[in-house]
C-alpha positions in Angstrom: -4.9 30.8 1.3 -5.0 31.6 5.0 -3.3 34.8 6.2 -3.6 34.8 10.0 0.0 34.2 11.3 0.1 32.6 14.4 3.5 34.5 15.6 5.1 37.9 14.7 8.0 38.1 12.6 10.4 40.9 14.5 13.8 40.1 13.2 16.3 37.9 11.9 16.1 36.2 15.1 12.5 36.0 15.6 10.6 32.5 14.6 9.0 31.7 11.1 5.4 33.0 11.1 3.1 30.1 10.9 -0.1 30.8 9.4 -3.8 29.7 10.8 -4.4 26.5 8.8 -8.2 24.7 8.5 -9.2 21.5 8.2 -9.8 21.4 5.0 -6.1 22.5 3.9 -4.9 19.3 3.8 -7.2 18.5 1.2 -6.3 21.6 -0.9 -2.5 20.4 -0.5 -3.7 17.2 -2.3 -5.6 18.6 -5.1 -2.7 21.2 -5.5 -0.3 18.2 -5.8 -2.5 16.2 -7.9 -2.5 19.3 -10.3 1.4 19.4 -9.9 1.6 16.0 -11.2 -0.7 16.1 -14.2 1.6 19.0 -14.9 4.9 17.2 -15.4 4.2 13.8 -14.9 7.0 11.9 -16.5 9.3 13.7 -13.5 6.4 12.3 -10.8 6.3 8.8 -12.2 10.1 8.5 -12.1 10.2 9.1 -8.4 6.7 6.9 -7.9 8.7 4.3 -9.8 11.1 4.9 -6.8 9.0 4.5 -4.0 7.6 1.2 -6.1 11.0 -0.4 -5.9 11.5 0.6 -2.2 8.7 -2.0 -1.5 9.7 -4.5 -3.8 13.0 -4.4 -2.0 11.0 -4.6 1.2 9.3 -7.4 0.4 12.5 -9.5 -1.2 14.0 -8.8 2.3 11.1 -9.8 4.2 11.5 -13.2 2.7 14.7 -14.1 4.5 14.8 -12.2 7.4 11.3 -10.3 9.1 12.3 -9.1 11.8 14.8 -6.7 10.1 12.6 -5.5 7.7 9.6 -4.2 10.8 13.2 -2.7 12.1 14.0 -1.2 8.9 10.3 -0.4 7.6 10.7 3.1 9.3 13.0 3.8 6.5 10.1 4.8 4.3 9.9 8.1 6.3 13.4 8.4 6.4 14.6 8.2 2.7 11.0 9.7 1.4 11.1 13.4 2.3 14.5 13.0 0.2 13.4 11.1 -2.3 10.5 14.3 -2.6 13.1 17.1 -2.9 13.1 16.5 -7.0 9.3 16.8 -6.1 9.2 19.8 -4.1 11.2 21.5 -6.8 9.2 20.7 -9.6 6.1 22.5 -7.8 8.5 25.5 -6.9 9.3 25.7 -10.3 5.7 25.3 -11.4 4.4 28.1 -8.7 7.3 30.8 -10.0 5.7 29.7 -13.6 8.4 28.2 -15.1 8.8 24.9 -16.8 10.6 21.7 -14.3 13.0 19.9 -15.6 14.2 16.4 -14.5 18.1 17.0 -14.3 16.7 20.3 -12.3 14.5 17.8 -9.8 17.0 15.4 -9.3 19.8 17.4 -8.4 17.7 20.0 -6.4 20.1 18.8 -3.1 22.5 20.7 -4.4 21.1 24.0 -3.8 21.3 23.1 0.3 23.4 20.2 0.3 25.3 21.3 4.0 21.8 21.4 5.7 19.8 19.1 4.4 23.1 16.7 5.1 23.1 17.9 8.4 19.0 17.3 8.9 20.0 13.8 7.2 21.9 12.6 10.3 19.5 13.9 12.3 16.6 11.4 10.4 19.7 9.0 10.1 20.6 8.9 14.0 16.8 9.2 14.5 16.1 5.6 12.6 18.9 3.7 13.6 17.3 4.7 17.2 14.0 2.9 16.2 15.2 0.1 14.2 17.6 -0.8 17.4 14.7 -0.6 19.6 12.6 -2.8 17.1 15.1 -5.4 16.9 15.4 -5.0 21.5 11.3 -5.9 20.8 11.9 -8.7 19.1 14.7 -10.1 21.6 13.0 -9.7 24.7 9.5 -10.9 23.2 10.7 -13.8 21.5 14.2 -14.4 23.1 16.0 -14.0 20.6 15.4 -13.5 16.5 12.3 -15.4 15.3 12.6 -17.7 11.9 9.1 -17.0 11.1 9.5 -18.5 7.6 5.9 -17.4 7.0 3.7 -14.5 5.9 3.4 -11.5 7.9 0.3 -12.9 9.2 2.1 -15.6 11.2 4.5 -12.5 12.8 0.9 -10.6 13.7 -1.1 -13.5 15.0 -2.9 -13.2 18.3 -0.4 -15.1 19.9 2.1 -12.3 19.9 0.1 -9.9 21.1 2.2 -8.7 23.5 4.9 -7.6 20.5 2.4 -6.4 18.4 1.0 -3.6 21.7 4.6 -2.7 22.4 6.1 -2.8 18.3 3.3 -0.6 17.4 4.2 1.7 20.8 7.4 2.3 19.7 6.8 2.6 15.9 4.6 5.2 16.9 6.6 7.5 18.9 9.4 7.4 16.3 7.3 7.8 13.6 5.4 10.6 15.1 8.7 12.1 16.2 10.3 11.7 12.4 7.0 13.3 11.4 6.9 16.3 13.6 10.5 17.6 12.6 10.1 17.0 8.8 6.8 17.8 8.0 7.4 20.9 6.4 11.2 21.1 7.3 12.9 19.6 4.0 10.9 21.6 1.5 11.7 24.5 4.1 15.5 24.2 3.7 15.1 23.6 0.1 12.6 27.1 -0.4 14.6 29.6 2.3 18.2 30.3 3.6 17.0 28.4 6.8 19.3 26.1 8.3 18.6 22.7 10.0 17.6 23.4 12.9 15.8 26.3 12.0 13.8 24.2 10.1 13.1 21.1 12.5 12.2 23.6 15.3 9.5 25.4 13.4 8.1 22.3 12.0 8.0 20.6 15.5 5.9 24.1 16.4 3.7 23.8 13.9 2.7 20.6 14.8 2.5 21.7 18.6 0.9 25.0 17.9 -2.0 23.1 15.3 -1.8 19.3 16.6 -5.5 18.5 14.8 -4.8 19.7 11.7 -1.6 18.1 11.2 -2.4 15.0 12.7 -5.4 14.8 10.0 -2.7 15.6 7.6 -0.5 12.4 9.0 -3.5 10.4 9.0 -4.3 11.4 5.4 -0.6 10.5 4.6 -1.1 7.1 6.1 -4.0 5.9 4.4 -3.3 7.2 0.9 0.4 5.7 1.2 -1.5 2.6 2.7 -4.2 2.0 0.2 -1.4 2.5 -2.8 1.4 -0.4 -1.2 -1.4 -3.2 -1.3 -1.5 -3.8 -4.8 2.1 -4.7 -4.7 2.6 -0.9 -4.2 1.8 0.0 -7.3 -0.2 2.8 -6.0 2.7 4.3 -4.9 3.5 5.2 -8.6 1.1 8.1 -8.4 0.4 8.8 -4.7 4.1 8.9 -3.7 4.3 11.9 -5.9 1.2 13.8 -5.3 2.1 13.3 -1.7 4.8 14.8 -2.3 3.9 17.8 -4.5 1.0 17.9 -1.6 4.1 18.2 1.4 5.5 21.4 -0.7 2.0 23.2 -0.8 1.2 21.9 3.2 4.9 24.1 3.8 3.9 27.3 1.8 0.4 27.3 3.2 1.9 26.9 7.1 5.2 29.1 6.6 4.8 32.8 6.1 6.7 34.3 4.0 9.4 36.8 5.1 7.6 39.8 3.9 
């Protein structure tokens, strides 16, 4: 594991020492997770099982009414780095060597539950942000809410290109925003006494301080979490938890420890 810290640790106050990462950390943190999950795997199926129904719900809603599910598609980032806190404590408890249990995972918010409800509003305020500006895109380009009645291929045709340019824009920039602040920040809380903020601020810094390596982190994210929702998102069954075993060992390969 990398040892360089990238800033000294001189106090209580001082920041969290991030470590030098490499491209080829990211993926380490997947074979890591992939090992977490063949190690309790009834826990990670329950919560792929999770992330499965999240898109079956997407897709019901998408049915009657596109336009709010583009607008509320962001959720995925929202509700997932939750959803993984049962994950991220199965691999702490599998890294201190002892044996996860699913009770354990699935209440593991109540070890933090002030901060990591506090960092929820923040994600919460955050998304209600993008799906309002989603649904402004929508207005302006199509004056008012479209009945597109179709598939999502008639809401992405050529026609609308102008939507498309400026719905991907401001996806983007939220979802990069969402991204930079809880990349390592839940499993952060979960791990340390850190509070919120603490948390947000040193995962926006290591995405500022190492921008290439995290964005080929995100861009791993993306297509392994895009590959597994095409076949009706069954994939997501096993890459939504590896993911997220792989988010807890991105978080103790950037974050120093204290000592």
């Amino acid at each position: 594991m990398p040892t360089r810290p990238l800033a000294a640790d001189s106090g209580d106050t001082a920041p969290l020492r991030l470590r030098r990462l490499s491209f080829s950390d990211p993926l380490r943190w997947l074979a890591l997770g992939w090992r977490d999950f063949r190690r309790a795997p009834a826990i990670g199926l329950f919560y792929g099982a999770c992330f499965v129904v999240m898109g079956w719900a997407l897709v019901s809603v998408f049915e009657s009414s596109p336009a709010y599910v583009l607008a509320l598609s962001g959720g995925f980032l929202l509700v997932g780095p939750f959803l993984c806190l049962g994950l991220y404590r199965v691999s702490q408890q599998l890294e201190n060597g002892a044996k996860p249990g699913f009770a354990d995972s699935v209440l593991a918010w109540r070890a933090r539950t002030g901060q990591l409800a506090i960092f929820g509003v923040v994600l919460l305020v955050l998304e209600m942000v993008w799906a309002r500006s989603t649904m402004v895109v929508f207005a302006v380009t199509f004056d008012g809410m479209p009945d597109f009645k179709g598939s999502l291929m008639a809401l992405l045709s050529p026609e609308n290109l102008v939507f498309i340019v400026v719905w991907a824009a401001v996806g983007a920039l939220f979802a990069a925003l969402i991204y930079a602040i809880s990349v390592v920040s839940m499993p952060m809380i979960l791990h340390r006494r850190t509070d919120a903020i603490t948390a947000g601020l040193t995962s926006m810094r290591l995405v500022l301080t190492q921008t290439s390596v995290m964005l080929w982190w995100a861009l791993l994210i993306t297509v392994l979490v895009g590959l597994a929702m095409l076949p009706w998102f069954a994939g997501l069954l096993v890459v939504g938890p590896v993911v997220g075993h792989a988010s807890w060992h991105a978080y103790r390969a950037a974050v120093a420890d204290d000592s």
